[in-house]
C-alpha positions as a Python dict, from the first residue, in 0.01 Angstrom:
ca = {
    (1, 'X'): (0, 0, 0),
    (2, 'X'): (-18, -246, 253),
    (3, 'X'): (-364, -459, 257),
    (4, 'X'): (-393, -384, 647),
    (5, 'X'): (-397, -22, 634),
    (6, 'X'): (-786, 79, 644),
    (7, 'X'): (-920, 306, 451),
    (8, 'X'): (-986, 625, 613),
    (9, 'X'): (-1264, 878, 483),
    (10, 'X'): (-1227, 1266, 541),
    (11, 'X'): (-1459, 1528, 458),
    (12, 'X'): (-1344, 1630, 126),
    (13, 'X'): (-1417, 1998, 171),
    (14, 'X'): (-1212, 2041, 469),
    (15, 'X'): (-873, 2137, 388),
    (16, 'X'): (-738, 2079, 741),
    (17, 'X'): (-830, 1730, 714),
    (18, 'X'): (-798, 1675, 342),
    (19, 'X'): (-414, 1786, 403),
    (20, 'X'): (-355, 1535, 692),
    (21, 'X'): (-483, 1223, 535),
    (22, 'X'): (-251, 1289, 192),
    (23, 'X'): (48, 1352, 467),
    (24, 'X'): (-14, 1046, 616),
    (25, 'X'): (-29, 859, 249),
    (26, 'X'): (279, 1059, 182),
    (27, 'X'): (443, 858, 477),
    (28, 'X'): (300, 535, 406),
    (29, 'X'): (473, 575, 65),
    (30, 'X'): (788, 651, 216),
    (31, 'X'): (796, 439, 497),
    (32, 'X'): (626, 179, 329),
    (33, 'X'): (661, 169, -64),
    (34, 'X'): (1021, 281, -96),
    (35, 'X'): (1140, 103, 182),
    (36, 'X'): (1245, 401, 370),
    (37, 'X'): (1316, 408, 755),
    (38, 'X'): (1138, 643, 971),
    (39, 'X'): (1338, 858, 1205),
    (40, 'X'): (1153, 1027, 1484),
    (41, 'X'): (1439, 1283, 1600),
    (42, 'X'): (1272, 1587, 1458),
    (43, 'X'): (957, 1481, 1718),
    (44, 'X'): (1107, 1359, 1979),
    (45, 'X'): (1281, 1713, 2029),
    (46, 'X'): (927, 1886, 2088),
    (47, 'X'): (868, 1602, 2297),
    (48, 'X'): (1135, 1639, 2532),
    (49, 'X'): (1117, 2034, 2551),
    (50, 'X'): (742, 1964, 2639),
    (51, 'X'): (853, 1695, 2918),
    (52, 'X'): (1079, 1967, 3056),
    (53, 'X'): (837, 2257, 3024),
    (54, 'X'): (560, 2013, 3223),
    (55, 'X'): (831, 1896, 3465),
    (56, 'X'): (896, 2264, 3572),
    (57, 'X'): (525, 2293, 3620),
    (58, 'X'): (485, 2002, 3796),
    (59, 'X'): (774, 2133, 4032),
    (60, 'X'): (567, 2466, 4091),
    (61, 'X'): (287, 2285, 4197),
    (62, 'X'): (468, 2059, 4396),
    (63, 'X'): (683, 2310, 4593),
    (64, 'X'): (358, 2561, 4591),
    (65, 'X'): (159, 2223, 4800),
    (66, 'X'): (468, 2178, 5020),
    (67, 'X'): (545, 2510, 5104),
    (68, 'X'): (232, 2760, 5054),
    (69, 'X'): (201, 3105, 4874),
    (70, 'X'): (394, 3350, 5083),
    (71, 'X'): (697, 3098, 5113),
    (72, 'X'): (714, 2989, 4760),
    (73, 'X'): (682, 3340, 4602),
    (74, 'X'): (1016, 3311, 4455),
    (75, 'X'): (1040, 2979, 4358),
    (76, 'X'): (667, 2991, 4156),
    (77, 'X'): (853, 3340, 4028),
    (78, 'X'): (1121, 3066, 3840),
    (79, 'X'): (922, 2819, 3738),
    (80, 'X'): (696, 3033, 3549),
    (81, 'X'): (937, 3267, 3390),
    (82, 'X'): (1099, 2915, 3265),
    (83, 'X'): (771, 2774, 3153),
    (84, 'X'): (729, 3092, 2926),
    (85, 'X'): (1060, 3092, 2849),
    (86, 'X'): (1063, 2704, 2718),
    (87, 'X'): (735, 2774, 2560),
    (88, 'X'): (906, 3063, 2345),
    (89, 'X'): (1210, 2752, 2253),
    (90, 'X'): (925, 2511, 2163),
    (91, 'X'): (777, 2833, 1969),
    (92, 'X'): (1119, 2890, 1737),
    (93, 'X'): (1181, 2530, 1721),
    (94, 'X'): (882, 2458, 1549),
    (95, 'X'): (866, 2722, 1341),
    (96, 'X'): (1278, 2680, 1202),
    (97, 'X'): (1388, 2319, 1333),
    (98, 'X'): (1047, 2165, 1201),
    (99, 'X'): (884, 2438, 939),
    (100, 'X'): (596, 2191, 859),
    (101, 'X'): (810, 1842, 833),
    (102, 'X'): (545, 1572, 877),
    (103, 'X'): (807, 1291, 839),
    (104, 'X'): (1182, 1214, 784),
    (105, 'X'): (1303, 858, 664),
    (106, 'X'): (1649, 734, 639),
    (107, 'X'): (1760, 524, 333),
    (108, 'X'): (2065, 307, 314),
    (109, 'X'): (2240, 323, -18),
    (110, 'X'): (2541, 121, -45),
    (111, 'X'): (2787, 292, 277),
    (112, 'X'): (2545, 573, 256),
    (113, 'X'): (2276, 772, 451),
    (114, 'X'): (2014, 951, 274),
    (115, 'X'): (1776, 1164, 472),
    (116, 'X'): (1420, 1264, 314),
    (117, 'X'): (1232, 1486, 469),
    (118, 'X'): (839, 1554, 354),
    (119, 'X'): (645, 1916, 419),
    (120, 'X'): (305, 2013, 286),
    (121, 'X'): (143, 2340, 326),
    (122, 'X'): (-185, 2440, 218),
    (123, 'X'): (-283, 2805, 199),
    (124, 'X'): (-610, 2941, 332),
    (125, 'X'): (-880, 2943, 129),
    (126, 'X'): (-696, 2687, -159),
    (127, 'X'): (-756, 2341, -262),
    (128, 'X'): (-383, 2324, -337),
    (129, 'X'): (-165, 2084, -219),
    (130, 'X'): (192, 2150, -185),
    (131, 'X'): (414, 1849, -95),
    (132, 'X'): (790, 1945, -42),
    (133, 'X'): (1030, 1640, -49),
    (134, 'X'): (1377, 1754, 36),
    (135, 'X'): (1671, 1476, -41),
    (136, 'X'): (2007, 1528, 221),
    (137, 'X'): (2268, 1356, 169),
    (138, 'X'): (2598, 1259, 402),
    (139, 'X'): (2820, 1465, 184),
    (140, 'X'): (2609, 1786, 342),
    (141, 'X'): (2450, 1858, 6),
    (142, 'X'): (2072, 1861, -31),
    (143, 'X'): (1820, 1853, -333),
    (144, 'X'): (1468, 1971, -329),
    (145, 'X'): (1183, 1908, -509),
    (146, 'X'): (788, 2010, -478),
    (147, 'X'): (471, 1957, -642),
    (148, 'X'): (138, 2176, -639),
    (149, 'X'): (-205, 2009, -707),
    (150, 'X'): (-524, 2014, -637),
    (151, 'X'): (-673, 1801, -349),
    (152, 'X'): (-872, 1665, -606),
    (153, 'X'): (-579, 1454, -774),
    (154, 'X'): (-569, 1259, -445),
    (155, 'X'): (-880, 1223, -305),
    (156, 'X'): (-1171, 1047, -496),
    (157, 'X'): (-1567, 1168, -495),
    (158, 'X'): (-1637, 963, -193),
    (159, 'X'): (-1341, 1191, 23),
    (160, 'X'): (-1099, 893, 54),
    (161, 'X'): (-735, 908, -61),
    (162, 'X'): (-623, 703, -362),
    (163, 'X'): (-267, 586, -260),
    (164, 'X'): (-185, 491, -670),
    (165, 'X'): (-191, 859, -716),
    (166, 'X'): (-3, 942, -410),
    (167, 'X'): (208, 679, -508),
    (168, 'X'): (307, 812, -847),
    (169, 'X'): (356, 1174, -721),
    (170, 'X'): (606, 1059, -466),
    (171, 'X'): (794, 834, -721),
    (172, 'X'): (811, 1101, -981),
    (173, 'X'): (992, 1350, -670),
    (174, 'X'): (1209, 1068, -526),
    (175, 'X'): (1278, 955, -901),
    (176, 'X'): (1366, 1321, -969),
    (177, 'X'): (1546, 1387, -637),
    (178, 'X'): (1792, 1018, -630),
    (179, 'X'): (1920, 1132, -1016),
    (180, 'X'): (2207, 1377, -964),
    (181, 'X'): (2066, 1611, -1186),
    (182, 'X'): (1940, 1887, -967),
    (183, 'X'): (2270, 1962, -745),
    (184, 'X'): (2217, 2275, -549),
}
């Protein structure tokens, strides 16, 4: 842990919030700790079919100001069947492409690429934590590795996060995950 990071304090009874603050320790540890590089391709992809879906709005309202109603019928008749259209893409692409991936690093090892990627879920009405690490390599193969605790193994009384802990759960999957045991 870095000594600028600040110490942020959640509500300890709110899952929503309990979950984000170990997902962001989660990629402090492996951004930070292990020295991993961040890659923001998976984010930047809902980014730019957002920028597009926005852009064809913007164009509806732009043609609907230059040209009014009865004249831009067909054109506002495009843009909005697109808009839904793109909305539906964003809609699969964040439910297959992304499926809950809070962060992906890139590690150099020797001439190769390892990609981790990091998923939590948490399910309603559960103080269960369940971090996914997911280890891809450049030969195409992948390894995966998860853990399920309670919230309360990474966040103290006072509702902030203890990185140690974090720290040590993360090391015991990436541990796991860089030994060639568990080929799939």
């Amino acid at each position: 842990m870095t000594e600028t990071s600040e110490v942020v304090k959640i509500n300890k009874w709110d899952g929503a919030a309990a979950k984000n603050a170990i997902d962001d320790a989660v990629r402090e540890v492996l951004t930070g700790d292990l020295k991993c590089k961040e890659s923001f391709a998976l984010i930047d992809g809902r980014l730019f079919l957002c920028a597009l879906a926005v852009g064809v709005a913007l164009y509806a309202l732009l043609w609907d100001y230059l040209y009014p109603f009865p004249q831009s019928r067909v054109v506002l008749i495009i843009c909005v069947s697109s808009y839904f259209v793109l909305m539906g893409i964003l809609t699969l692409y964040t439910t297959f492409k992304e499926k809950g991936i809070f962060v992906v690093a890139k590690e150099k090892v020797g001439n190769n690429t390892r990609v981790w990627e990091a998923s939590s879920y948490v399910k309603k009405h559960d103080d269960k934590y369940n971090l996914i690490l997911v280890l891809r390599d450049t030969n195409g193969k992948f390894r995966e590795a998860s853990i399920n605790k309670s919230f309360a193994n990474f966040i103290d009384t006072n509702g902030t996060v203890v990185q140690n802990l974090v720290l040590n759960e993360v090391n015991k999957l990436y541990n796991s995950l860089s030994s060639d045991k568990k080929e799939k």
